[in-house]
N, C-alpha and C positions, 0 to 999 in steps of 0.2 A: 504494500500500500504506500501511496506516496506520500511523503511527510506535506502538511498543514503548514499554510501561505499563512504567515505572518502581516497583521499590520505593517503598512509603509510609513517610513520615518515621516515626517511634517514638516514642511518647507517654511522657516520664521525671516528669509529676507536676511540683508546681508551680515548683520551678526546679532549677537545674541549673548545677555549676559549669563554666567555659567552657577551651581548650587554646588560643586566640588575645587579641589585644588588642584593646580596643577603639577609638573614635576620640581618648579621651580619654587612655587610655596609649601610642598612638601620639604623643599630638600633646606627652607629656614626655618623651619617647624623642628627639622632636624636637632639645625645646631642652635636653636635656640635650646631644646632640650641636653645637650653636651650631646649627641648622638650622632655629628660629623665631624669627621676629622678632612682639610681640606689643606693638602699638598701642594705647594706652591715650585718645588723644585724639579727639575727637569728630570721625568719618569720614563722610561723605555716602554710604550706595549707590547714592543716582541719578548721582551727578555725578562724584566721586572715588575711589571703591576700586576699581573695576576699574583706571581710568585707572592707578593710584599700583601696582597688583603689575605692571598691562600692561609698565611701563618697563625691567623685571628680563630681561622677552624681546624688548625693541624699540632696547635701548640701549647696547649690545657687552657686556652683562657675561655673560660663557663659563657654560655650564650647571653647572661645579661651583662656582659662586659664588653662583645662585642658594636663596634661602629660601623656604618660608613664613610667610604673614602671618597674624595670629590680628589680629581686628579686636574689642577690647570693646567698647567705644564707638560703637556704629552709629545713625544718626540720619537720614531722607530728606529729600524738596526742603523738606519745609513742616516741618520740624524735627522732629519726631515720632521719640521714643528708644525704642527696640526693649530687649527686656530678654534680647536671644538675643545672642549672638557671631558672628561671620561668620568661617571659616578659607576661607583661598587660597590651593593650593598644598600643600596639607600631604600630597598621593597622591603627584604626578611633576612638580615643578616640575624637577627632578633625577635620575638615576638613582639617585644615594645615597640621596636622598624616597622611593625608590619601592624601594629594597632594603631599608632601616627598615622596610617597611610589610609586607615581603614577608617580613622575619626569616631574609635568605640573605645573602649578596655578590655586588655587583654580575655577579660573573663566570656565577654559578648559577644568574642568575631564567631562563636559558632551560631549563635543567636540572627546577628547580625547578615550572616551568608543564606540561612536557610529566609529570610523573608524576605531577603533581595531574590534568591530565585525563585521563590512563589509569588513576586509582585515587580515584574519585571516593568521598566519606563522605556519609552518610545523615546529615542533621539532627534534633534533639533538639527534639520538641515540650515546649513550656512552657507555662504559666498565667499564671503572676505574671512579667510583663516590665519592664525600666525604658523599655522605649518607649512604654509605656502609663501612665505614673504620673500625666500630665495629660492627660484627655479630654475633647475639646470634638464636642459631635455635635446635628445637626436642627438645629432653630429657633435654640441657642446659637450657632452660627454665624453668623447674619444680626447679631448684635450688634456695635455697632464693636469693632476690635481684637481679635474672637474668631474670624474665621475669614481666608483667608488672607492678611488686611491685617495678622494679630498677625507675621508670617513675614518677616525682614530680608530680603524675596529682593534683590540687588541689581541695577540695569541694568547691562548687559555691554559694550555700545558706544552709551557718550551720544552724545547727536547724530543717530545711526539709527536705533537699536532701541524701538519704539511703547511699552514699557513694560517692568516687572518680568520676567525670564524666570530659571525655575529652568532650572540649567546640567548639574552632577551629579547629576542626579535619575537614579534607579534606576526605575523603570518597571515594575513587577512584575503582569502577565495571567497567566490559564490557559488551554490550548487546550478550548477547548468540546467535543471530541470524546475526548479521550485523558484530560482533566484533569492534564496535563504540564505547571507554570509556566515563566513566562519572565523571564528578567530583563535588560533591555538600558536604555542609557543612552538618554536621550532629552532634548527641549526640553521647558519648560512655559510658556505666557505667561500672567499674574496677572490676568484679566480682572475678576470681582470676587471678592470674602470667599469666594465658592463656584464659582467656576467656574474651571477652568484649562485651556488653550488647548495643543493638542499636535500636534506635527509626527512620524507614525509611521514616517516615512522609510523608502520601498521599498527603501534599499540594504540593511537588516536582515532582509530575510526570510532564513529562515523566524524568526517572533517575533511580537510583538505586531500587527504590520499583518496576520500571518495570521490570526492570533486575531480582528480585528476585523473581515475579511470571512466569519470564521467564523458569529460572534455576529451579524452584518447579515441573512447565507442565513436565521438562523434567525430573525430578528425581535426579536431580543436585545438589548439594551445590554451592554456588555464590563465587568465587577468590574476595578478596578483600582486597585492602591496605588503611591503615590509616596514613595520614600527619597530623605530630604536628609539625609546622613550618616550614618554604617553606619563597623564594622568595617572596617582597609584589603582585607584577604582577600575581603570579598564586595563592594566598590567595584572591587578591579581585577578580578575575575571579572567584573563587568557589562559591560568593556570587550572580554571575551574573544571571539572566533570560535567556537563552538560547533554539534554537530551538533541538529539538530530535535528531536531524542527526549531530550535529556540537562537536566536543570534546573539552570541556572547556582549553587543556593545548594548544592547535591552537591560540586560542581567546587570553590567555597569552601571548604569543609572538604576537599577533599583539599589543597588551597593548604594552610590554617591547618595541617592533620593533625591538625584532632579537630572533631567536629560542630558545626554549627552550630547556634546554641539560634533556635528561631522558637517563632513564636504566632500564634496566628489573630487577624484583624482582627477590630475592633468590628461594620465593616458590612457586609462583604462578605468572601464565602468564599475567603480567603487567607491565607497563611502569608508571615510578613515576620519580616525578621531582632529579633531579643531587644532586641538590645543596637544597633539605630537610632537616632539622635536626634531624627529627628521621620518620621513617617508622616503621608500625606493619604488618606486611604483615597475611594473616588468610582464610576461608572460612567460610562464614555465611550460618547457616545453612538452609534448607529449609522445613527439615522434621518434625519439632516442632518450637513452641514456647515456653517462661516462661517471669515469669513477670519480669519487668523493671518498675525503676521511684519505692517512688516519686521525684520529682526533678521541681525546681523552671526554669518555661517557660518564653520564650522572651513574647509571651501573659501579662507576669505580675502574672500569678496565678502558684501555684505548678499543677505540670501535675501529679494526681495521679495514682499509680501503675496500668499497665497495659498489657497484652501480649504485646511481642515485639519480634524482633528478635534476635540474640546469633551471634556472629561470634569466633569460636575456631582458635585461634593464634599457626601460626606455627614458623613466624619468627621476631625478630624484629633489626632494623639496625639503624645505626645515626652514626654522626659525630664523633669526638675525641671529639671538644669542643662545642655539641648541644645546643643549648637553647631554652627550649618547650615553645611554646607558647599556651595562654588560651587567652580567650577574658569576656568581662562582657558581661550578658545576663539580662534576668529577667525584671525586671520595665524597664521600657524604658522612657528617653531618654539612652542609654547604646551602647558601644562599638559594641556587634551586629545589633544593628538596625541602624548605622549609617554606618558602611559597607555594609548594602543592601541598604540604602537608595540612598546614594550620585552615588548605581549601576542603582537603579532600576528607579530613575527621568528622567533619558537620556532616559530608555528605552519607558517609556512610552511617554514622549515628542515626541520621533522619529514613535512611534505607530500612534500616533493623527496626529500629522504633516505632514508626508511623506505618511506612508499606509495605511491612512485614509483619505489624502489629506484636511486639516482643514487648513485652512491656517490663521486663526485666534486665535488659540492659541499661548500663548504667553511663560507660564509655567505650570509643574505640579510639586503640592508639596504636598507630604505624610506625615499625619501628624505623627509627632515622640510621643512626651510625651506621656506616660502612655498608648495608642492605639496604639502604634507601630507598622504604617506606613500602614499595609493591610485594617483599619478599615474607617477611612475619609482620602478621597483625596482629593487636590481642584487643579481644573482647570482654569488657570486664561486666560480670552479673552481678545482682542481688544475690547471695546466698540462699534463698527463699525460694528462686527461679525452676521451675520442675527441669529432669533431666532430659524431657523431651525438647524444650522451648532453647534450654543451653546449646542441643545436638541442631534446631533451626537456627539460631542467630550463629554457627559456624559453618554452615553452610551456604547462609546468608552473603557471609563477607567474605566467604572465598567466590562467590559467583557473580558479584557489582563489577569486578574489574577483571575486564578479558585475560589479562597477563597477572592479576594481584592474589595474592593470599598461598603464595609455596608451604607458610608452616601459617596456621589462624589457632590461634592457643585460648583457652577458654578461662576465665582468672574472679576471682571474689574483687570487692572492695580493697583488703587489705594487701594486695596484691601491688607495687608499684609498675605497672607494663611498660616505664619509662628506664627500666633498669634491668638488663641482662639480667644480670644475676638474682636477681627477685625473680625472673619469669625463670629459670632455670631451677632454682628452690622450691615455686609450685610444682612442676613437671616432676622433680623428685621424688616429691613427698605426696600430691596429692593426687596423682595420675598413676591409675597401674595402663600400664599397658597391654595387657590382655585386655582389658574391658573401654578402656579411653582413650583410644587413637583410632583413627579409620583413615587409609588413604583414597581419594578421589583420581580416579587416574582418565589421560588423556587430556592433559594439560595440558597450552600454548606456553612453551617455556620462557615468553615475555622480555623483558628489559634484561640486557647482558648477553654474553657469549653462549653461543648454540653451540650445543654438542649435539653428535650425529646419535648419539647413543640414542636407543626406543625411537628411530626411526625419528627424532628432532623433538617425541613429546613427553613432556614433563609433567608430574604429579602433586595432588599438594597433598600436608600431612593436618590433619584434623587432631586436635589436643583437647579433652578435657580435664584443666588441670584445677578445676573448682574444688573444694571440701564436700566430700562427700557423706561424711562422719564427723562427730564431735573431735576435737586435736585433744591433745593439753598444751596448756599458754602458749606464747613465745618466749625464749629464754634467756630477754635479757632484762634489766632492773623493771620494774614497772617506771610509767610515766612521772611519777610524783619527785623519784627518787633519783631520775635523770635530769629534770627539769633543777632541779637544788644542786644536782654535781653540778650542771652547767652555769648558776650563780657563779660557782665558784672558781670555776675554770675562768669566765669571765673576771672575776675579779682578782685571778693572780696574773691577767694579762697574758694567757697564752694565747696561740694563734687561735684568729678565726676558726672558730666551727662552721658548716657547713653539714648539718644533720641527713642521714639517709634515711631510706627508711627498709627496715623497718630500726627504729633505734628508741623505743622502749618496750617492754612486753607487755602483750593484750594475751585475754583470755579469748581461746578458739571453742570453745563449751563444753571442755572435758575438764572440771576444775570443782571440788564440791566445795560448800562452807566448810567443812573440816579442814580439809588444804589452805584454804584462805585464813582459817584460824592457826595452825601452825604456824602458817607466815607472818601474820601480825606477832605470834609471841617474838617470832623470832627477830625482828628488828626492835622491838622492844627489852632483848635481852633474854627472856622467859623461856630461853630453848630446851633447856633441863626438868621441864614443865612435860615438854613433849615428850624428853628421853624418858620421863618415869612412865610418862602411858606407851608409848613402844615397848618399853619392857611389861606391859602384861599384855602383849599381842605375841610372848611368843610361843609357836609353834612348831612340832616333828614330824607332823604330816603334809609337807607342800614342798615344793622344788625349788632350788634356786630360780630365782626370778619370776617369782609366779606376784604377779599384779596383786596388791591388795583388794583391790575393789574385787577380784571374781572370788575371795577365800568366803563361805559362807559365814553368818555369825562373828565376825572381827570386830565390829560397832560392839557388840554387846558384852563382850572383855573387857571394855575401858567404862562402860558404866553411859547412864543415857544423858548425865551433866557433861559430859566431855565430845559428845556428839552432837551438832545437828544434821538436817535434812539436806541433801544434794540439792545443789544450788540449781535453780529451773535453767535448761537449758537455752540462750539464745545465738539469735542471728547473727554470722559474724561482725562486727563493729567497722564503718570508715578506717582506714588508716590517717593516723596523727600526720600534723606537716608540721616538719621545724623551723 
């Protein structure tokens, strides 16, 4: 069935005031917050600038310590001064980067994204844009320095990557049959002044790789424009999951909550954002391919050279005072992958929740480092959640994203899914695997290097690693008694704390009043209390290590003052934040 014609944007005449900010009052919103750091000295983009932001996610400093960098001074190998700016980081180096951008707190962008894409706004045709204030198009192009050699793009992983690749480029097709745009992030490699090298990545359909088998069947070349910086509202919507029928710059104005201003390109028939800092407007072509890459992937590995598509540059336009923006990619934790993430957790949150109806999930978190985010997910439930509804919501989140959910691990509250080793301490303790694993097989082996192995396809691993029995506690001081060390600690001036979790002990609801009464004597001194009733519990018929709770009649050897009733069993508890 063919996807639903969307409302046409609204023509308001030659310009139009705007209800969001743009790159440039983002990027003082910034550093009015201390959250840019802006480099006045002469930076290399072949050799240097990525290297010098890389270090901010490769070198222990914690993501709310992280900046962006505004680079004025850009200069390449053969010394050649660019007269554009380069920013790094200035979307999601951060979540506070990327709630600046989004104009909520931190706690709302998931709030925030699910009623922008349920209340999508119709964008505000324009005339007079400032992304058109300088245009360079045809034969001007072939000039040195006029077509995309004028353009700081900078290399992303020297040493690997065969040359120039735009990073956060916005990618904006039409579907040849509905005339429905699209706007998704994509690669670009700088091949010469006019031609740019593009990888339309199958894991995005439906989007532009649809559009270009579209435009192929019919013997078409595909119109397409490229964005190097945009408003943050329609930058994080190109990171967004979106359905077929709906056009990403809609989505953006419900984000911002007031239209977004476009304008038709010089050469080809499309609409791009107003207030961009530079556009490459082009046709990709459909009737060859040639190779592309190698080039260092959000996967973490270089993506070696492979056919791709070509788009030939007809026009390209920007600002007076543009400033291109690039993003870090590559190893992950990185500036890409925390722009889909903090997109893509609402989405599937409201997947499970709403249109799957689970009413027991609580969160879902994709893990970032080094598997960036499609690889393990964890779903975290209510304790209370039946085993059936657990066994849907991980089926669930392995089946939203054609290439996502290799390992979907299933976790309580008190569970951190922000911390390896939290989710590896459930799967220990709380997961047999005779009974709580299942794998789903005939999987698209997705984002990263394809082995040939099972004929190219890959499986995911299903994990219930929920409590499924009462525990006893967790085994380190209780909260009262960590919260008074850490007085202390503060007050003899040792280093910063920095709490994990879990870093005091809760009860998992194997814990009676009796227990809890020995342990009050016991930090009150009264242990000796205990030792004399331990000594009339003893026994010559039980085995080493046989549990007191299963010996029959034990309670009734210490007398019924020294006993109370097992404590009512409950739900396991939130985890504490420190």
């Amino acid at each position: 069935m063919a996807a639903k014609k969307t409302p046409s944007p609204k023509a308001t005449g030659k310009s139009a005031g705007r209800g969001y900010a743009d790159l440039h009052e983002h990027l003082a919103a910034l550093d009015k917050a201390g959250l840019l750091i802006t480099i006045d000295r002469p930076i290399n983009k072949d050799t240097e600038l990525h290297p010098l932001v890389r270090w901010q996610f490769r070198g222990g400093i914690a993501e709310p310590d992280r900046k962006a960098f505004l680079f004025t001074n850009v200069v390449d190998g053969k010394g050649k001064k660019y007269d554009i700016p380069v920013v790094v980081g200035a979307l999601a180096a951060t979540r506070k980067i990327y709630s600046v951008g989004m104009g909520c707190a931190i706690e709302d962008i998931g709030k925030t994204w699910n009623h922008a894409i349920a209340h999508p706004v119709l964008p505000n045709v324009v005339t007079d844009a400032p992304c058109q204030e300088i245009v360079v198009m045809g034969k001007e192009l072939l000039k040195k320095g006029k077509g995309l050699d004028s353009l700081p793009i900078p290399i992303s992983t020297p040493g690997w990557d065969n040359g120039p690749y735009t990073t956060l480029s916005q990618y904006i097709s039409k579907d040849p049959d509905n005339g429905i745009q699209n706007m998704g992030i994509y690669r670009g490699q700088v091949k010469s002044p006019t031609r740019l090298g593009m990888n339309p990545s199958m894991e995005n359909q439906p989007g532009i790789m649809a559009h270009w088998e579209k435009a192929k069947a019919r013997g078409e070349r595909l119109p397409a424009a490229v964005i190097l910086g945009c408003p943050p509202s329609v930058a994080f919507t190109s990171a967004q999951k979106l359905a077929e029928d709906v056009d990403e710059l809609h989505v953006a104005g419900g984000l911002a909550g007031a239209p977004i201003n476009v304008v038709k390109c010089k050469t080809v028939d499309l609409l791009v954002p107003a207030e961009a800092e530079i556009v490459i407007e082009g046709y990709i072509v459909t009737e060859a391919l040639e190779p592309e890459a190698p080039f260092g992937e959000s996967h973490g590995h270089v993506n070696l050279q492979e056919y791709n598509a070509y788009m030939e540059v007809t026009a390209i336009t920007r600002r007076k005072n543009a400033i291109l923006t690039s993003i870090i990619s590559q190893v992950t934790p990185s500036e890409s992958s925390l722009i889909k993430r903090v997109a893509l957790e609402p989405v599937f949150l409201n997947h499970l929740k709403r249109s799957m109806g689970i009413k027991g999930v609580i969160k879902v978190s994709m893990h970032e480092p080094l598997t960036n985010l499609r690889k393990v997910i964890a779903v975290v439930v209510d304790r209370k959640t039946p085993v059936s509804e657990v066994w849907r919501a991980l089926y669930g989140a392995a089946s939203l994203l054609r290439s996502g959910g290799k390992m979907v691990i299933a976790i309580n509250e008190d569970i951190d899914p922000d911390n390896a080793d939290a989710l590896l301490w459930a799967m220990s303790y709380r997961a047999n695997f005779a009974l709580d694993l299942q794998i789903l097989q005939n999987r698209d082996p997705g984002h990263g290097p394809r082995s040939p192995r099972n004929g190219g396809l890959d499986a995911s691993l299903l994990i219930d690693a929920t409590l499924k029995d009462d525990f006893p506690p967790i085994a380190l001081p209780k909260k009262e008694f960590m919260e008074n060390a850490k007085k202390i600690w503060e007050e003899l001036g040792l280093p910063k704390l920095k709490p994990e979790a879990p870093w005091h002990g809760y009860s998992l609801g194997d814990w009676t009043d009796r227990n809890a009464l020995m342990a009050e004597r016991a930090v009150r001194g009264d242990y000796f209390v205990t030792g004399e009733e331990i000594a009339k519990q003893r026994r010559s018929d039980v085995k080493m290590n046989t549990e007191v709770k299963h010996v029959p009649g034990f309670e009734a050897m210490l007398g019924k003052s020294a006993v109370k009733k097992p404590a009512k069993k409950t739900a396991t508890k939130t985890k504490s934040k420190g």
